[in-house]
Backbone as CSV, one residue per row, in Angstrom:
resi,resn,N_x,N_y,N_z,CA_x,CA_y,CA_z,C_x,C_y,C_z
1,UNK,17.988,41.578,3.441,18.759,40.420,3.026,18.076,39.776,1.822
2,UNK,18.632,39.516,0.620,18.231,38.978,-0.433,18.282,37.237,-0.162
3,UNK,17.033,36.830,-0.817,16.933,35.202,-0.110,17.536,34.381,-1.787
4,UNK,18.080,33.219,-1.857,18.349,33.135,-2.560,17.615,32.022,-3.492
5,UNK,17.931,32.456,-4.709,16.730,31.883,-5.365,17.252,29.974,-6.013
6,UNK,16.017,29.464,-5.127,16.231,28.072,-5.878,15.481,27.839,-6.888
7,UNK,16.413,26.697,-7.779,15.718,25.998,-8.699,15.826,24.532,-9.023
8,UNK,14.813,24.169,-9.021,14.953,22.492,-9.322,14.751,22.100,-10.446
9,UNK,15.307,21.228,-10.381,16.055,20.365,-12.032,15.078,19.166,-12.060
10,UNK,14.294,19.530,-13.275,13.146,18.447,-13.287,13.918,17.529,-14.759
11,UNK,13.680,16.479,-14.459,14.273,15.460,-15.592,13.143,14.418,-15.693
12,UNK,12.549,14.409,-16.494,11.535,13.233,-16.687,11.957,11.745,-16.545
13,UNK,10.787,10.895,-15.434,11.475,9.898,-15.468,12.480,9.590,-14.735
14,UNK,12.724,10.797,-13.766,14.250,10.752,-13.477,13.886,10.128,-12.225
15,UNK,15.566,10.004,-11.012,15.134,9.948,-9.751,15.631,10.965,-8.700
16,UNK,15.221,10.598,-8.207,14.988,12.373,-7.165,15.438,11.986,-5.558
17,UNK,16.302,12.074,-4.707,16.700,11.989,-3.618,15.733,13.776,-2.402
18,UNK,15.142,13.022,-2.086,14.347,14.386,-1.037,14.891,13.660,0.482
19,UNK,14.766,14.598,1.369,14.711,15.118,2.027,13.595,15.952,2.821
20,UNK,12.339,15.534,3.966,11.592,16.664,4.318,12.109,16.349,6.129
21,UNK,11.558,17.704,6.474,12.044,17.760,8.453,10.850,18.492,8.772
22,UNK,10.169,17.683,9.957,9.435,18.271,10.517,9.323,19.992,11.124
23,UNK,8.099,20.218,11.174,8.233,21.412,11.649,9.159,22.231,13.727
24,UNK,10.167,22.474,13.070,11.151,22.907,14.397,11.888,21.815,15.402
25,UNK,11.771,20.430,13.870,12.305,19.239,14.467,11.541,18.369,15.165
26,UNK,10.188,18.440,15.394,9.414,17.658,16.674,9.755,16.822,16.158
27,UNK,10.002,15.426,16.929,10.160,13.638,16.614,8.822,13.061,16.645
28,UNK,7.819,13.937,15.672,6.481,12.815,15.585,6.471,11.871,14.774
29,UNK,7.311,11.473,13.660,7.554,11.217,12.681,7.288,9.509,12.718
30,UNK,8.021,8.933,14.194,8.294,7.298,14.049,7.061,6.901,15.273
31,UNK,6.519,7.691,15.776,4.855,7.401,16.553,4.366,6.468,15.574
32,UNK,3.491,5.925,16.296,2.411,5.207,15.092,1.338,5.891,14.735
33,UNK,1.110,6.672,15.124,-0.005,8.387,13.952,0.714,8.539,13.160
34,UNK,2.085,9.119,13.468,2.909,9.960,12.020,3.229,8.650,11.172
35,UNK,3.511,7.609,11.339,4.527,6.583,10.401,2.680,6.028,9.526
36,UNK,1.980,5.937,10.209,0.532,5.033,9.875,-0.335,6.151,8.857
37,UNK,-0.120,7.233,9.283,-0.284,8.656,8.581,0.340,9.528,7.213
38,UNK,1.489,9.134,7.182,2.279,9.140,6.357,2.466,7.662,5.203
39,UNK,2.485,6.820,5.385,1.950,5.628,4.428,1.007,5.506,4.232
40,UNK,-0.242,5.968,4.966,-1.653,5.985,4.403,-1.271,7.004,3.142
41,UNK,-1.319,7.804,3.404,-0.694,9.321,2.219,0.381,9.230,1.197
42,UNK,0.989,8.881,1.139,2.031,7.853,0.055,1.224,6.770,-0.713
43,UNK,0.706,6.260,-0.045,-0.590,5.204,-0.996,-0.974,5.311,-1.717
44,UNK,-1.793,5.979,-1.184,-3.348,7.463,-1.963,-2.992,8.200,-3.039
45,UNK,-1.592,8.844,-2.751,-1.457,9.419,-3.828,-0.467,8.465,-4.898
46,UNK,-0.036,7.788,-4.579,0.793,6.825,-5.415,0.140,6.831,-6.695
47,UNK,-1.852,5.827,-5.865,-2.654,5.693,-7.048,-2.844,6.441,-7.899
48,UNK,-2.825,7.851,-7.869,-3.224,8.810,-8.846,-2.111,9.065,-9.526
49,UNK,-1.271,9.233,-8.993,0.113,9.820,-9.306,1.389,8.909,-8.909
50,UNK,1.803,7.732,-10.023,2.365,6.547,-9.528,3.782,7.178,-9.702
51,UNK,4.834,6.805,-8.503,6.203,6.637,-9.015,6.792,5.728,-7.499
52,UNK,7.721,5.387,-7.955,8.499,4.404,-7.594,9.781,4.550,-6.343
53,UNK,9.542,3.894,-4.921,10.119,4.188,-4.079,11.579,3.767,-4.272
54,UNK,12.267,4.063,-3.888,13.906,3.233,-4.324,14.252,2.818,-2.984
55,UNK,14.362,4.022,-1.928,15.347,3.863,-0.907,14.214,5.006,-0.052
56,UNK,14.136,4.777,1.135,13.267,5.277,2.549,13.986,4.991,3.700
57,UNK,14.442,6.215,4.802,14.193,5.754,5.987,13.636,6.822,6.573
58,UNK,12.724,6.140,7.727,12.239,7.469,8.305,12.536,7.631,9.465
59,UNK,12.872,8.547,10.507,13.861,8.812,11.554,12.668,9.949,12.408
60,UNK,12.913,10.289,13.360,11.981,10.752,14.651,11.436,12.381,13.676
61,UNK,12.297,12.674,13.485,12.298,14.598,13.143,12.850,14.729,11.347
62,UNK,12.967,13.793,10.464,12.942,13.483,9.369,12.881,12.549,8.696
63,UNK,12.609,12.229,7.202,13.193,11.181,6.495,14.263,11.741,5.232
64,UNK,14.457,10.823,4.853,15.114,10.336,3.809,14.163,9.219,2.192
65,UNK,14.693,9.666,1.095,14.195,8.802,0.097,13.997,9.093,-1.084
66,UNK,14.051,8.026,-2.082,14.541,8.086,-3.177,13.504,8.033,-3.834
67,UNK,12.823,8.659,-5.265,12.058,8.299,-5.783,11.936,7.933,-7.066
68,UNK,11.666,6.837,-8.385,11.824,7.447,-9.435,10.458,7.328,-10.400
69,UNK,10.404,8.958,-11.101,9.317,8.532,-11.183,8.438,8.370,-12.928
70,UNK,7.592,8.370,-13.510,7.253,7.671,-14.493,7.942,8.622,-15.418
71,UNK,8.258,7.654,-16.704,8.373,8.492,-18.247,7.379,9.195,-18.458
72,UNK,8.726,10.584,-18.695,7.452,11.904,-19.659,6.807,12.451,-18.018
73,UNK,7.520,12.403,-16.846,6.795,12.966,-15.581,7.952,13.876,-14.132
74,UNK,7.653,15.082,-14.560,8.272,15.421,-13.752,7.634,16.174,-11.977
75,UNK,6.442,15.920,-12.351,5.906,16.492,-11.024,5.795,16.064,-9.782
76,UNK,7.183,15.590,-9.332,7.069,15.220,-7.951,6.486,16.484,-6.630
77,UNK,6.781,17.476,-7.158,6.124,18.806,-6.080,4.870,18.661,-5.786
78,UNK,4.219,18.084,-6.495,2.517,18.150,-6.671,2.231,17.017,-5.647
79,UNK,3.270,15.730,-6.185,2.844,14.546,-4.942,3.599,14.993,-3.459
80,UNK,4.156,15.404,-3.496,4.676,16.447,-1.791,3.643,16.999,-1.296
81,UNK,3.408,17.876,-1.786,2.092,18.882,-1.727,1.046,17.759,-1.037
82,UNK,0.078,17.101,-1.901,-0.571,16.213,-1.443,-0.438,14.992,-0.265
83,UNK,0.716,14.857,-0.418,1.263,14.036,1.077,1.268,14.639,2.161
84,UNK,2.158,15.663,2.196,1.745,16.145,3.395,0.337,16.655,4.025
85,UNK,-0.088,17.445,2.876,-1.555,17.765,3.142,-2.364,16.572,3.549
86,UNK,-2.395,15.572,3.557,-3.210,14.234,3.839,-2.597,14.015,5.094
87,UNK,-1.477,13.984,5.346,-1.106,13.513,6.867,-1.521,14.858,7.717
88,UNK,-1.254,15.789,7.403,-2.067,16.923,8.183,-3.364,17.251,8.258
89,UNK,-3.810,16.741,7.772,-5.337,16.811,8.051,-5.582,15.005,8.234
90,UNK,-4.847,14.389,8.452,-5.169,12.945,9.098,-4.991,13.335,10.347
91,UNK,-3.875,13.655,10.449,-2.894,12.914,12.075,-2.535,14.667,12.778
92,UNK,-3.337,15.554,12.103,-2.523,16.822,12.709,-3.603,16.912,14.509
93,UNK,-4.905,16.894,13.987,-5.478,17.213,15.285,-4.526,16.080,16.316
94,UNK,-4.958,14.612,16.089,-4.566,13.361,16.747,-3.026,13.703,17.278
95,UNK,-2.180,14.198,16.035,-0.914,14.887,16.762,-0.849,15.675,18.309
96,UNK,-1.913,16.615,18.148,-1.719,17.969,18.835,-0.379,18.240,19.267
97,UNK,0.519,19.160,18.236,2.043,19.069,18.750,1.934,20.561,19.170
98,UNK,2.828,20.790,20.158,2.313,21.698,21.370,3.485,22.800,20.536
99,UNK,3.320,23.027,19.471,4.241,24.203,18.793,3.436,25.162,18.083
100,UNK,3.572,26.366,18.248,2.843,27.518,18.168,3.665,27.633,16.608
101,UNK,3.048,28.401,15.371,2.911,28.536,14.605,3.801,30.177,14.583
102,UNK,4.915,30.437,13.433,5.341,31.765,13.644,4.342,32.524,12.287
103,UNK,3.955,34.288,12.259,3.462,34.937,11.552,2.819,34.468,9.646
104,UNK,4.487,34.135,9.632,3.942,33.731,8.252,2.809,32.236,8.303
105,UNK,3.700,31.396,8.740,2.775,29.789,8.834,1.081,30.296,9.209
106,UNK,0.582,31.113,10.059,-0.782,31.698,10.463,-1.320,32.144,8.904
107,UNK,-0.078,33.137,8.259,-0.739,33.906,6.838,-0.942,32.852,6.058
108,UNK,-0.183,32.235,5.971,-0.575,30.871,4.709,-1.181,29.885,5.388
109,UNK,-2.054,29.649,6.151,-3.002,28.831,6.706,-2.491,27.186,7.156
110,UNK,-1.168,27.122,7.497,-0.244,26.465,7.088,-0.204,25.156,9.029
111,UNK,-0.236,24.236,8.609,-0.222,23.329,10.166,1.223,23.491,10.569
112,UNK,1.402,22.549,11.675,2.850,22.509,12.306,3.381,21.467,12.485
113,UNK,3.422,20.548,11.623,4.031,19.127,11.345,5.437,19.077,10.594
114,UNK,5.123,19.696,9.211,6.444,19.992,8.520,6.698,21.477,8.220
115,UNK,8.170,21.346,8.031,9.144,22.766,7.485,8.664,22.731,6.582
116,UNK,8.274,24.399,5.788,7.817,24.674,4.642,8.633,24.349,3.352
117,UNK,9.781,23.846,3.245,10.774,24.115,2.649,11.135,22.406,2.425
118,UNK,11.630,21.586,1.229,12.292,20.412,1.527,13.409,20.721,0.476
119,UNK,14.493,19.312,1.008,15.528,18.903,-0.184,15.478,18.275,-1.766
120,UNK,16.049,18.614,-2.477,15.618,17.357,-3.006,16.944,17.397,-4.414
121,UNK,17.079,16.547,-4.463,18.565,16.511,-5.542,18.578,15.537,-6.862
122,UNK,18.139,15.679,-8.006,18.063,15.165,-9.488,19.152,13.978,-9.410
123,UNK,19.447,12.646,-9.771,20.041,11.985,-9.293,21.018,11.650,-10.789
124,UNK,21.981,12.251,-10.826,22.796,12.132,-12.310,22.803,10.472,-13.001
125,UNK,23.255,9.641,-11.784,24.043,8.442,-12.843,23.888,7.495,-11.775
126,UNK,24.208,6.124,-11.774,24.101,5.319,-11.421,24.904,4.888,-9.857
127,UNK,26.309,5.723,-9.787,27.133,6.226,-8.917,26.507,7.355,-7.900
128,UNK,25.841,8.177,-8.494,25.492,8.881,-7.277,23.631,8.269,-6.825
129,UNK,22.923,7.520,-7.662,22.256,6.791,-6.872,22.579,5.743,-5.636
130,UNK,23.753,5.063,-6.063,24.325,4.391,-5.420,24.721,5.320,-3.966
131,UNK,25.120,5.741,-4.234,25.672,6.622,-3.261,24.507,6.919,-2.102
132,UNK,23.602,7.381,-3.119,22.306,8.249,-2.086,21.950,6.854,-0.940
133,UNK,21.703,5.755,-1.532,21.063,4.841,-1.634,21.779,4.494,0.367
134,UNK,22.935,4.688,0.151,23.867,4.382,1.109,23.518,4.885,2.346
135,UNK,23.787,6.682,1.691,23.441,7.158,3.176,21.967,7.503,3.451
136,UNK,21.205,7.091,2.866,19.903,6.936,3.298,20.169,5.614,4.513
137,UNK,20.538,4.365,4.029,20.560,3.590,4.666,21.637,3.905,6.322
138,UNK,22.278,4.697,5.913,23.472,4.767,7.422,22.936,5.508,8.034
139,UNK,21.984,6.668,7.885,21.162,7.686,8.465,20.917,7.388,9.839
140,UNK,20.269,6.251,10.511,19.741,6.286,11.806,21.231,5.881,12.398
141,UNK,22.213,5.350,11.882,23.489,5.058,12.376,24.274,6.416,12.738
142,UNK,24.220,7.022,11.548,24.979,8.224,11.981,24.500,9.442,13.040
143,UNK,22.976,9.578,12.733,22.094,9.921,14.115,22.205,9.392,15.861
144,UNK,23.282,8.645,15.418,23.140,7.882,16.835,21.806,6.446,17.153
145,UNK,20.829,6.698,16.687,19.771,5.610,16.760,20.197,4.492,16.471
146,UNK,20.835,3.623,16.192,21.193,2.243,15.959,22.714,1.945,15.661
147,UNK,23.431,0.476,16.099,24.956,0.639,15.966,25.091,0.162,14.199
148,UNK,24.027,-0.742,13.686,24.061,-0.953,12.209,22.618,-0.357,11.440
149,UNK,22.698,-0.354,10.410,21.480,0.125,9.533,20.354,-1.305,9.627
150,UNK,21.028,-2.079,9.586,19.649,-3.389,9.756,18.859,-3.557,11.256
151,UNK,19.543,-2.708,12.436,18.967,-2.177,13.763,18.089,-1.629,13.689
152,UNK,17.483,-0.855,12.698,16.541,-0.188,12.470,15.738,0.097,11.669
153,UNK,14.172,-0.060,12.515,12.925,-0.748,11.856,12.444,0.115,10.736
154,UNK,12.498,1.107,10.398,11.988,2.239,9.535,12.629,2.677,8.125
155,UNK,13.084,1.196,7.524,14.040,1.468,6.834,14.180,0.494,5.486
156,UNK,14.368,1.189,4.565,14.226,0.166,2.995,15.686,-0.835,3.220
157,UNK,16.324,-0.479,4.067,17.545,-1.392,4.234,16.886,-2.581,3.836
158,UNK,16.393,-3.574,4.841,16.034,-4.703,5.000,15.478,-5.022,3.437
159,UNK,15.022,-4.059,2.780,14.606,-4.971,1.001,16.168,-5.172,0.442
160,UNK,17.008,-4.091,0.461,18.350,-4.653,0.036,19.249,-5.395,0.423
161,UNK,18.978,-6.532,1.807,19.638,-7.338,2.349,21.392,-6.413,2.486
162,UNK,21.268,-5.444,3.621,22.399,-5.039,3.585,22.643,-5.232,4.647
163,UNK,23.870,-5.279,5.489,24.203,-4.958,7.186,25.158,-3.980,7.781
């Protein structure tokens, strides 16, 4: 089976809607290791490598979020890379998530927190930020977790005074 080949659309400056999911879905994500673990690591690397949160929510077995990031800069892969790597070697032992690792994840020396693989979508215009912006925010609604988006604590909602 031929796998198919992606490519991402780097735009300097631009903003970037991602997407990452834990590894085989575990809900470590909204614990206070993974959430305390994951903003420690967003921090850290912010400093070195600054760009700008728009829109976040984070949900048991994924998040959601927007980023945009400096003029003349397209390397958001590099700050992925480093995020996760910091929460996995923060919070992976403290995790201990009881999921066995398949062939490849062993060959690439790889933990079991996140899917090797994320989303992530170049954000054209002002309309489809808008847009993103939205269902980031309806996310734990449409998951079932809360009956409104301001129900729930893990979420850039509350900076945009929305309900």
């Amino acid at each position: 089976m031929r796998m198919p080949n992606y490519r991402r659309l780097y735009r300097p400056g631009g903003s970037y809607f991602f997407t990452h999911v834990t590894y085989q879905r575990y809900p470590w994500l909204c614990t206070d290791i993974g959430r305390h673990a994951l903003r420690a690591a967003i921090i850290a690397v912010r400093r070195k490598h600054p760009f700008t949160i728009d829109a976040f929510v984070l949900l048991p077995d994924h998040f959601h979020c927007i980023w945009t990031l400096p003029e003349g800069d397209t390397d958001f892969p590099q700050r992925w890379r480093l995020i996760k790597l910091m929460v996995t070697k923060t919070a992976g032992q403290e995790l201990a998530l009881p999921l066995e690792k398949g062939r490849s994840g062993h060959l690439r020396r790889e933990g079991n927190l996140w899917q090797r693989r994320y989303m992530e979508h170049c954000l054209r215009d002002e309309r489809d930020f808008t847009n993103h912006v939205a269902y980031i925010h309806q996310n734990p609604v449409k998951h079932g977790l809360v009956q409104r988006p301001t129900d729930w604590a893990f979420s850039s909602v509350h900076r945009y005074g929305q309900g």
